[in-house]
PAFIBA-236554 format. One record per residue (C-alpha): residue in three letters; x, y, z; residue number from 1. Coordinates in nm, 3 decimals. Layout:
% residues N
PT   r      xx      yy      zz   k
PT Ala       X       Y       Z NUM
...
//
This chain:
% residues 129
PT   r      xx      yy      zz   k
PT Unk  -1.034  -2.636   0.207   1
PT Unk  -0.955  -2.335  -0.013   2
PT Unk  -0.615  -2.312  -0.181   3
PT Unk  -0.403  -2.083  -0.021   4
PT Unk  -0.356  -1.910  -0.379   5
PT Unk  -0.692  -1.892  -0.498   6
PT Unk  -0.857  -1.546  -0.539   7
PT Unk  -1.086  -1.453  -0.264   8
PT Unk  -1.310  -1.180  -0.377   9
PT Unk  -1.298  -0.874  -0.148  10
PT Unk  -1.559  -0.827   0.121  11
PT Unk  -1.710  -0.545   0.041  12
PT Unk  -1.863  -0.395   0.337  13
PT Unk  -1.516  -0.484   0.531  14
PT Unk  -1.375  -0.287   0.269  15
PT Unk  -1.615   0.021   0.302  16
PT Unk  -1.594   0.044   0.670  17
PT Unk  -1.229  -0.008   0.657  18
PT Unk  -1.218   0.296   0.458  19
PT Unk  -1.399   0.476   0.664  20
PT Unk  -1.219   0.406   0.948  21
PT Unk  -0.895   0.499   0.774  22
PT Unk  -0.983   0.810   0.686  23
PT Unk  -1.154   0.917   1.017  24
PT Unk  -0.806   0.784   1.223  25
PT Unk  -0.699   1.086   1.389  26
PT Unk  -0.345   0.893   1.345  27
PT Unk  -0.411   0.893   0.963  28
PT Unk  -0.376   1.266   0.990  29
PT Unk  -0.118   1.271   1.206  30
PT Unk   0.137   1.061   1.027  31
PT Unk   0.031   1.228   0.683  32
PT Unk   0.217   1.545   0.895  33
PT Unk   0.485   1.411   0.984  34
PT Unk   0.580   1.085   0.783  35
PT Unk   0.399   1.145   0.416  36
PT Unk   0.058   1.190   0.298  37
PT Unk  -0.113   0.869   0.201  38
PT Unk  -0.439   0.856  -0.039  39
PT Unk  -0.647   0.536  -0.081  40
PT Unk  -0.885   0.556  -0.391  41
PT Unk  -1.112   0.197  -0.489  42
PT Unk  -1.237   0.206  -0.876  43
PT Unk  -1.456  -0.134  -0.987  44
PT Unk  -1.127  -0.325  -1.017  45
PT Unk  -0.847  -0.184  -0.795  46
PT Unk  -0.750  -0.059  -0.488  47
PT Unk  -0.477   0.250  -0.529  48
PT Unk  -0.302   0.395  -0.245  49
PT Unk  -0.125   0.699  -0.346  50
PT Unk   0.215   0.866  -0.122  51
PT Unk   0.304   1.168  -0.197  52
PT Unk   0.645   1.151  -0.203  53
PT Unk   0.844   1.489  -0.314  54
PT Unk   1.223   1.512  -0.372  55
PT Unk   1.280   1.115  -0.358  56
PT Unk   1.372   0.885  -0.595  57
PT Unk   1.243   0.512  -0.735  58
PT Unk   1.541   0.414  -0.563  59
PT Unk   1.460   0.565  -0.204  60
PT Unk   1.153   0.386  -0.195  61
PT Unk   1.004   0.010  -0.122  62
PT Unk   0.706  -0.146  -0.138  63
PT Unk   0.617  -0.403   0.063  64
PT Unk   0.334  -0.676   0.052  65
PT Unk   0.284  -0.882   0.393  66
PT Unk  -0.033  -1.073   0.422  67
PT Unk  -0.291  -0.793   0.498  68
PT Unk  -0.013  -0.532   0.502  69
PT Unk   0.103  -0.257   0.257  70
PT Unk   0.467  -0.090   0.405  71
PT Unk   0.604   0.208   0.166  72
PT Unk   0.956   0.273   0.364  73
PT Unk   1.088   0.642   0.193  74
PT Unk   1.453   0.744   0.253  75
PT Unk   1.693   0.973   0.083  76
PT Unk   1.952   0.908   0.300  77
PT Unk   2.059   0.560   0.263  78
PT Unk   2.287   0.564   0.548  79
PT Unk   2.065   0.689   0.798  80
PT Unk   1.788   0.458   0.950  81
PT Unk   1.655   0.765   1.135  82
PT Unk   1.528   0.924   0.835  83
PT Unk   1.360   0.694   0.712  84
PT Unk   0.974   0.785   0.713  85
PT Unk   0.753   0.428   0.700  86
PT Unk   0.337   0.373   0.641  87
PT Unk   0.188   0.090   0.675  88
PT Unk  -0.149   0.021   0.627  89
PT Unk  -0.391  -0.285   0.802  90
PT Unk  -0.624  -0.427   0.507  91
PT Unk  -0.930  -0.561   0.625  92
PT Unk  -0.826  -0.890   0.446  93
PT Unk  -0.532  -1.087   0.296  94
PT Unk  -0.394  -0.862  -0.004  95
PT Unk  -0.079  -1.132  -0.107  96
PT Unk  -0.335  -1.315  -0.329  97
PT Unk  -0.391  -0.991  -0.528  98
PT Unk  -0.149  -0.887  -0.829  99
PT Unk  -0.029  -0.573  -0.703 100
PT Unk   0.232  -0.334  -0.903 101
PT Unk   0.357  -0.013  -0.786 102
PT Unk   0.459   0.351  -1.021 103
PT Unk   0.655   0.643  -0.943 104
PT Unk   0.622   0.943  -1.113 105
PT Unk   0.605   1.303  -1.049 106
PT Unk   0.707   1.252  -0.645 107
PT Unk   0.364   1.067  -0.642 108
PT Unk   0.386   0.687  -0.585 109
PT Unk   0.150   0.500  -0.670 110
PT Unk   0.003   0.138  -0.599 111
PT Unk  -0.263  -0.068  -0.718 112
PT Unk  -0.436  -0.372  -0.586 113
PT Unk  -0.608  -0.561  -0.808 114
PT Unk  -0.956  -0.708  -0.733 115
PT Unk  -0.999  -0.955  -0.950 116
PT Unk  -0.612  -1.028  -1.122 117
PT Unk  -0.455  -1.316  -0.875 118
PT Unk  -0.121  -1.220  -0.725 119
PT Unk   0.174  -1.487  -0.609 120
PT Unk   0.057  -1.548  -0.263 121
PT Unk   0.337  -1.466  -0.120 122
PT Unk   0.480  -1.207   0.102 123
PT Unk   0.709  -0.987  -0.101 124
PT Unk   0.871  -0.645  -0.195 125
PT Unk   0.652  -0.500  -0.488 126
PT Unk   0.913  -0.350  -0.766 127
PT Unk   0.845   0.044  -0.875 128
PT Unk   0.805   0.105  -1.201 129
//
C-alpha cells in the first residue's frame, strides 16, 4: 500500500478532460458573474488558478486546500458573512500531496500546484504571499 504522503503523479488525461469540463460549465460562467472570475492555466510543472480579485486585500482572502478541493473565500467586510463571495473548485484527484503556495498582487491572486514538488498531505489553509 502506497503512503498516504507519497507523490502521485497527475493523471493526465483526468486532468485534460477535467479542464475541459471546467471551462465548458455553464456554472463556471455563471459564478465568474457573480462571485469572481477564476482562470486555471497548467505549464509542465504547475497547475495555477488565477481570481481576479479587485479592491481586496491579502487579508480578505483564504486559501484553502481540502483533499481534491481548492476554496478561495474573498470578503472585505469582515463582519458580514453575506458578502462573502466563495469558489471552489473539484480536482480530478487528491491535490493535499502537492506543495501548493498562493500570491497576491495587483487584485490578481494567484495559486500554484505543483506537479512534481510533494506537499504536507494534509488538509490546510494555504498562506498568501
Amino acid at each position: 500500500m502506497a503512503d498516504k504522503n507519497e507523490m502521485q503523479p497527475y493523471d493526465l488525461e483526468a486532468m485534460e478532460k477535467w479542464l475541459e469540463n471546467f471551462f465548458l460549465d455553464p456554472l463556471t460562467s455563471y459564478l465568474d458573474q457573480t462571485a469572481f472570475r477564476v482562470d486555471i492555466f497548467e505549464t509542465e510543472t504547475e497547475i495555477i488558478v488565477e481570481a481576479l480579485l479587485p479592491g481586496y486585500e491579502p487579508s480578505h482572502l483564504s486559501v484553502y486546500v481540502e483533499d481534491n478541493s481548492l476554496t478561495i473565500s474573498a470578503n472585505n467586510q469582515p463582519a458580514n458573512i453575506d458578502r462573502t463571495r466563495i469558489r471552489k473548485m473539484e480536482f480530478p484527484c487528491s491535490i493535499i500531496n502537492k506543495h501548493i503556495h498562493a500570491v497576491f498582487q495587483n487584485g490578481i491572486l494567484e495559486v500554484f500546484l505543483s506537479k512534481t514538488t510533494p506537499g504536507t498531505g494534509k488538509n490546510r489553509k494555504i498562506t498568501i504571499d
